[in-house]
C-alpha positions in Angstrom: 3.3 127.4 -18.7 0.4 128.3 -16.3 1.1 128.1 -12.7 -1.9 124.8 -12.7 0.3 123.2 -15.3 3.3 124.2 -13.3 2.4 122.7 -10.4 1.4 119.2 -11.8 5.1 118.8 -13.0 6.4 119.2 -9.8 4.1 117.3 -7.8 4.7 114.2 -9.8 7.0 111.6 -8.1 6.8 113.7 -5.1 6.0 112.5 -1.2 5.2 116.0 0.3 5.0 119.6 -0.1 5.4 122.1 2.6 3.1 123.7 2.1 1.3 123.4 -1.2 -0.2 126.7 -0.6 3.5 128.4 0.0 4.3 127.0 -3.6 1.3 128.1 -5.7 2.4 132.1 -4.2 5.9 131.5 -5.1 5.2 130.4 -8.4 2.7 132.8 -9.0 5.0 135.6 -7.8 7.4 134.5 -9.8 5.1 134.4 -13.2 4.5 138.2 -12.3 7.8 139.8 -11.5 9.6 137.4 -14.5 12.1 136.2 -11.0 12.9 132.7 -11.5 12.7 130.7 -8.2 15.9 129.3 -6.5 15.3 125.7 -5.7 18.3 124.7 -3.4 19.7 120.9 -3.0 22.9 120.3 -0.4 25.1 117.6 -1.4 27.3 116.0 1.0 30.4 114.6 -1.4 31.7 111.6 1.0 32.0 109.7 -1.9 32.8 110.4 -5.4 30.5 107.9 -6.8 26.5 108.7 -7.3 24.1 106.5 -7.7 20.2 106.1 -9.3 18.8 107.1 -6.0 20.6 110.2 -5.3 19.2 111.9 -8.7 15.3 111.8 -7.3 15.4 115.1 -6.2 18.1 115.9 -9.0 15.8 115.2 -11.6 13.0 117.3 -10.0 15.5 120.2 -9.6 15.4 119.9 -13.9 11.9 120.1 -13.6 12.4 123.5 -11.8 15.0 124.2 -14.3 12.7 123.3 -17.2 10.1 125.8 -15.6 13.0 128.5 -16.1 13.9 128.6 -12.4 17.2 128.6 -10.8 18.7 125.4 -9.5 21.5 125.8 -6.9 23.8 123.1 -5.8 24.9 123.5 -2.2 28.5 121.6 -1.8 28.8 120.9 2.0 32.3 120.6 2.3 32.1 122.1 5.7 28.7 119.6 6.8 30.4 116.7 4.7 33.4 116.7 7.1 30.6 116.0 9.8 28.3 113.6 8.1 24.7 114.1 8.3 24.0 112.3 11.5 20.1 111.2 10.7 19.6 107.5 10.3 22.8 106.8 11.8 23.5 105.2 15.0 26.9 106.0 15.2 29.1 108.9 14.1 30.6 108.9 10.4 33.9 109.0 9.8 35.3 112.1 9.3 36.5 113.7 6.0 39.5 115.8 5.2 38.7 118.8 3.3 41.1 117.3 0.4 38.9 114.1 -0.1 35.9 116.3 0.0 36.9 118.8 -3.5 38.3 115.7 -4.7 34.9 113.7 -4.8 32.7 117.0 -4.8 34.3 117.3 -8.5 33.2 113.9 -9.8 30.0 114.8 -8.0 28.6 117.4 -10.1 30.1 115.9 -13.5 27.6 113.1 -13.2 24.8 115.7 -11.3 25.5 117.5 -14.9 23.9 114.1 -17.0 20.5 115.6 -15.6 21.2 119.2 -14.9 20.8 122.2 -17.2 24.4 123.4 -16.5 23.7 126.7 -17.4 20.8 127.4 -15.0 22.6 125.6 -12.2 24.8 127.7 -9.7 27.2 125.8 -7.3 27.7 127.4 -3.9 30.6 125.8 -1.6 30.0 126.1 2.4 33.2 127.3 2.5 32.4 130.9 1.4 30.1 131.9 4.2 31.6 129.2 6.7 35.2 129.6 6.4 34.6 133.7 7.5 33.0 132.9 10.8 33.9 133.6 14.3 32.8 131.6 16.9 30.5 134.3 17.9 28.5 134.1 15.2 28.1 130.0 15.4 27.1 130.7 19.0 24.2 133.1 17.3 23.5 130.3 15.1 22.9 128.1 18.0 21.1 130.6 20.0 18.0 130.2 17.6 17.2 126.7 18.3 16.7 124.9 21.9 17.9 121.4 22.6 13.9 120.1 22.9 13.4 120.8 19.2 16.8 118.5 18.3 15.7 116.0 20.4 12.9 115.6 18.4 14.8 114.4 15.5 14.1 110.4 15.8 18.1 109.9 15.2 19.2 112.1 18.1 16.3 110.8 20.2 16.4 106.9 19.6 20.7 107.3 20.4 20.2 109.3 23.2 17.6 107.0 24.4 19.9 103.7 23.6 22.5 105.2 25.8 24.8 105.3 22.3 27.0 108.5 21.9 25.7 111.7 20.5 28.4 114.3 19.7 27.7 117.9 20.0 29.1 119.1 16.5 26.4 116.1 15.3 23.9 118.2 16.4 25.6 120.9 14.9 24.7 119.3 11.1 20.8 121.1 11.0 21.9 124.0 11.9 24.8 124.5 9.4 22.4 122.9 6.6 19.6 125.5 7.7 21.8 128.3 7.9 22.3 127.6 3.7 19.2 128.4 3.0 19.5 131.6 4.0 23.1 132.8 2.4 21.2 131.5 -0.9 18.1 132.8 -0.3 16.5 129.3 -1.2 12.4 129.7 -2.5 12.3 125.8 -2.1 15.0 122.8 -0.9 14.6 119.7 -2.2 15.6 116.3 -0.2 14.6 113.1 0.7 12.2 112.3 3.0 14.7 111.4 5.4 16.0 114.6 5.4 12.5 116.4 6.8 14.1 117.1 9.9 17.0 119.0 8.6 15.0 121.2 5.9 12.3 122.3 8.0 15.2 123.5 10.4 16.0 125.8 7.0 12.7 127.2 7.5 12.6 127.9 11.0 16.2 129.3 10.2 15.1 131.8 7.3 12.0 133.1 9.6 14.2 134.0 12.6 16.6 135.9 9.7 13.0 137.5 8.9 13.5 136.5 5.2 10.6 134.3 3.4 10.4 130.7 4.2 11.4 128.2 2.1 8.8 125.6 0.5 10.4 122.0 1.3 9.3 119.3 -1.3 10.7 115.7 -0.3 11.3 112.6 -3.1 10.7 109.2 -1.9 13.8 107.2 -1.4 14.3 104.9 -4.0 14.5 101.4 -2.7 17.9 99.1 -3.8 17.8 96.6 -6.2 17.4 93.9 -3.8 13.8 95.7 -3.3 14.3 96.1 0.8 17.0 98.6 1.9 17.2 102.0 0.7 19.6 102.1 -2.1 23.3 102.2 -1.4 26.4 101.4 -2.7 27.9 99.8 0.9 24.9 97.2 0.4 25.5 96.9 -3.0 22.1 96.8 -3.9 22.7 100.4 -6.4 22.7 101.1 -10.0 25.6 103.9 -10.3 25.7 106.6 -12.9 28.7 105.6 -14.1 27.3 102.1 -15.0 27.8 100.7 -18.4 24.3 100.7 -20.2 25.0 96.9 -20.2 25.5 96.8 -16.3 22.3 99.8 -15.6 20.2 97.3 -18.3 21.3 94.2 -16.1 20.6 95.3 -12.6 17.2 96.8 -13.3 16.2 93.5 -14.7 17.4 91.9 -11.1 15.1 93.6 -9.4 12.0 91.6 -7.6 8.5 92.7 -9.7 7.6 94.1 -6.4 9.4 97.6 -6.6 9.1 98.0 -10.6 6.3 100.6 -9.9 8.5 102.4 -8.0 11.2 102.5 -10.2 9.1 103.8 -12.9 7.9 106.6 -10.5 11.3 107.7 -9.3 13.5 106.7 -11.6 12.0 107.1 -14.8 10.9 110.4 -17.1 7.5 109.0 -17.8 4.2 111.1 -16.5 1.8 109.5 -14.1 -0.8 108.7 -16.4 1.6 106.1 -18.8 2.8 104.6 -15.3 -0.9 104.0 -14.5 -1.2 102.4 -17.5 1.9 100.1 -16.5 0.4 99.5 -12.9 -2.8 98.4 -15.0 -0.7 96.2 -17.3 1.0 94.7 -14.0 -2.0 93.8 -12.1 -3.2 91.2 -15.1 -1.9 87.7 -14.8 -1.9 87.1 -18.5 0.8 90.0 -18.5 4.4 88.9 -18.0 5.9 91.2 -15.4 9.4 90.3 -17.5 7.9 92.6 -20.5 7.2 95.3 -18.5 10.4 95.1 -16.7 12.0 95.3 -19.8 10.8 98.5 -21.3 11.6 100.1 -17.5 15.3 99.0 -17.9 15.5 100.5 -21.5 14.0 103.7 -20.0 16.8 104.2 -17.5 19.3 103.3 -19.4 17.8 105.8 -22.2 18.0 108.3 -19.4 21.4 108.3 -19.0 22.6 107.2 -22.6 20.3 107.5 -25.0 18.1 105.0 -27.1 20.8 103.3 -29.3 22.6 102.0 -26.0 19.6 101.2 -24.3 18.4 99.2 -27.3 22.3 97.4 -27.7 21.9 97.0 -24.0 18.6 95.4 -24.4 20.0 92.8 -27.2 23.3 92.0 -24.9 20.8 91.3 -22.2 18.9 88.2 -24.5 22.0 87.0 -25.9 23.5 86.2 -22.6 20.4 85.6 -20.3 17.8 84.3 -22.6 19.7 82.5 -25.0 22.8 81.7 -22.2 25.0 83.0 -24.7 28.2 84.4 -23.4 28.6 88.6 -24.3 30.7 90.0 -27.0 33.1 92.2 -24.8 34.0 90.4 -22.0 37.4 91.2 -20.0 40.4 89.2 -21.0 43.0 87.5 -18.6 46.3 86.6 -19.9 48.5 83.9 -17.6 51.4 81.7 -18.2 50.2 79.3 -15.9 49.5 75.7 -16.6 47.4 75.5 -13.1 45.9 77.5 -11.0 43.8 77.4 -7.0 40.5 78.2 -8.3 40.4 80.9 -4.9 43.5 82.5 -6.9 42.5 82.5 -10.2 38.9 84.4 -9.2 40.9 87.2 -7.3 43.5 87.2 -10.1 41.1 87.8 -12.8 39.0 90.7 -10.7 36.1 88.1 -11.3 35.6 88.7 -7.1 37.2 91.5 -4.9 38.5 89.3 -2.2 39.1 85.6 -1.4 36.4 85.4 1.2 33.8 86.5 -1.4 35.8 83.8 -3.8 34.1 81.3 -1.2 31.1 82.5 -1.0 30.1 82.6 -5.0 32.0 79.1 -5.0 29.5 77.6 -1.9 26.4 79.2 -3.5 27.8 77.8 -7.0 27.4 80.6 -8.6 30.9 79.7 -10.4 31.2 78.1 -13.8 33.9 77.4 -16.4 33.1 76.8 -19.8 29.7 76.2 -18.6 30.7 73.5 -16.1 29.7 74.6 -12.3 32.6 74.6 -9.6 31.8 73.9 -5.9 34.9 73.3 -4.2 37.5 75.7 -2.9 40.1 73.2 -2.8 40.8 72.1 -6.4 43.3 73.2 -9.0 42.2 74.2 -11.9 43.8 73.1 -15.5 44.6 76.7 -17.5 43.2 76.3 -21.1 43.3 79.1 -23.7 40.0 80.7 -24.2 38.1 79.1 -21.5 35.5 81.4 -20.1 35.1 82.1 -16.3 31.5 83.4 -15.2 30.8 84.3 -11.7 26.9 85.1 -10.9 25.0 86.5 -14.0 27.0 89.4 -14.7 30.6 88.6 -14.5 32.6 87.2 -17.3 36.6 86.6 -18.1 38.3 84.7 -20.9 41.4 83.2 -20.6 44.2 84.2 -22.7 47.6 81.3 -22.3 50.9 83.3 -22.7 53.4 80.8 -24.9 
């Protein structure tokens, strides 16, 4: 592929490139000497579960990859017991090296759904970290002064606020930076969020007198309630691990405000189809239902193929169109003859706690055998086969033990 054609595939879905320029030499170099690019992206595993969001700039490392460059997976087990400080307004808890491998495993099986595994190296911190002295973190820290780390907005706005800022916080861009170099990175990847801390990897690589890394940043993918940055401690995310009934579901909960933005960053298709979709969307004799359709079938494709994605798609009608109730739904089995409707929600997993029991009951967003339930207070008569559902999603039949 020419290095014109090259460059359009990466650019798409992309907020920035620093610098364009840098990128056209690398590729270029690279279509000369036959030396694939390394395209570096740090992962922080504080949880084991990823979601839609995380796999922007995961999905334009497979670009790379596609391209026949290198992609290489930094695990930070040494940042991750930090946290990455930016955005935050206090410090994250801290992680034990244990919980780290544990999630950083489950990390890269579902990085692996979009990843060519054999073009993808994983590097641990650990390898270059774990030999240190503390003379050679003080040299680390002798590169940067404490006016360029105040400029990061997070550092500034909590020093400003009079909230704490610790020193090993400050600490984070440095370590992150100081990746770049061990791998020899040709380009990091990260969301725009993370500007701060990958241009540090630039400055780092130019005092190590090695060439400078290009950054390219993703947009950050907005959450399905289509206003805070996805995340699963909102609960406004659609995981990986999501059933193609559950992906299919959620992306069809989402206002018709962000749809274009889905399609951007979490989609495969090329800029010109989703201009066409953009078109489609601006005409009021389109319904934006249709076109929300074929963007849920697309993810769920993504992840599972087109058979699921269609059985998702027909799951979907049967129990939201046609208020049908779905073919699979969990089971329950009780020997009870009554049962506090708070109780039997938590029992049946229908809710995780009783306060949230509460909630779905006051917003009535309970209903048994299609009959809504608004008090907390009332005892409910245990019949075989009745059907719970809680919101749109959540279903549970009742099985009575004789």
């Amino acid at each position: 592929m020419s290095v014109e054609k090259a460059l359009q595939k990466i650019k798409s879905g992309v907020e920035e490139i620093i610098t364009e320029q840098d990128l056209i030499d690398k590729l270029k170099h690279s279509e000369e000497t036959g030396k694939p690019l390394r395209i570096k992206y740090g992962i922080d595993p504080t949880n084991p579960d990823v979601h839609i969001g995380h796999l922007v700039p995961i999905r334009k490392m497979r670009d790379f990859q596609d391209l026949g460059h290198i992609g290489v997976i930094i695990i930070g087990d040494f940042t991750a017991q930090i946290g990455d400080p930016t955005g935050r307004d206090e410090m994250r808890p801290h992680l034990s090296a244990e919980q780290v491998k544990t999630n950083a495993e489950t990390f890269m099986d579902q990085l692996y759904i979009i990843l060519d595994k054999d073009r993808t190296e994983v590097r641990w911190q650990t390898e270059w970290f774990g030999k240190m002295y503390i003379a050679d973190v003080m040299k680390l820290m002798s590169k940067f002064t404490l006016a360029q780390f105040m400029a990061h907005e997070t550092f500034r706005k909590r020093y400003e606020q009079g909230k704490p800022l610790f020193m090993h916080e400050i600490m984070y861009p440095i370590l992150q930076a100081y990746d770049s170099v061990v791998v020899k990175a040709d380009v990091e990847l990260g969301a725009t969020e993370q500007k701060f801390n990958i241009l540090t990897g630039r400055d780092m690589q130019r005092y190590f007198n090695i060439p400078q890394q290009v950054v390219i940043l993703s947009p950050i993918l907005l959450g399905t309630d289509g206003i805070e940055k996805m995340s699963k401690s909102l609960n406004n995310y659609i995981a990986v691990y999501d059933s193609p009934k559950d992906k299919y579901g959620k992306v069809m909960s989402i206002p018709d405000s962000i749809i274009i933005n889905y399609f951007k960053y979490a989609t495969n298709l090329d800029a010109k189809e989703i201009s066409k979709i953009e078109k489609q969307l601006s005409n009021d004799n389109v319904n934006p239902k249709i076109i929300k359709q074929r963007l849920a079938r697309e993810i769920v494709k993504l992840y599972h193929g087109e058979m699921p994605a269609k059985e998702a798609e027909q799951e979907f009608e049967k129990v939201f169109s046609k208020s049908q109730i779905p073919s699979d739904i969990p089971e329950f089995k009780t020997d009870k003859d009554k049962e506090w409707i708070i109780r039997l929600l938590t029992k049946t997993k229908l809710v995780t706690s009783a306060s949230e029991a509460r909630r779905m009951l006051k917003q009535g967003a309970v209903s048994i055998d299609g009959e809504k339930i608004n008090s907390t207070d009332i005892d409910i008569d245990i019949k075989n086969g009745m059907v719970i559902k809680v919101g749109k999603r959540r279903f549970c039949k009742i099985v009575k033990s004789i």
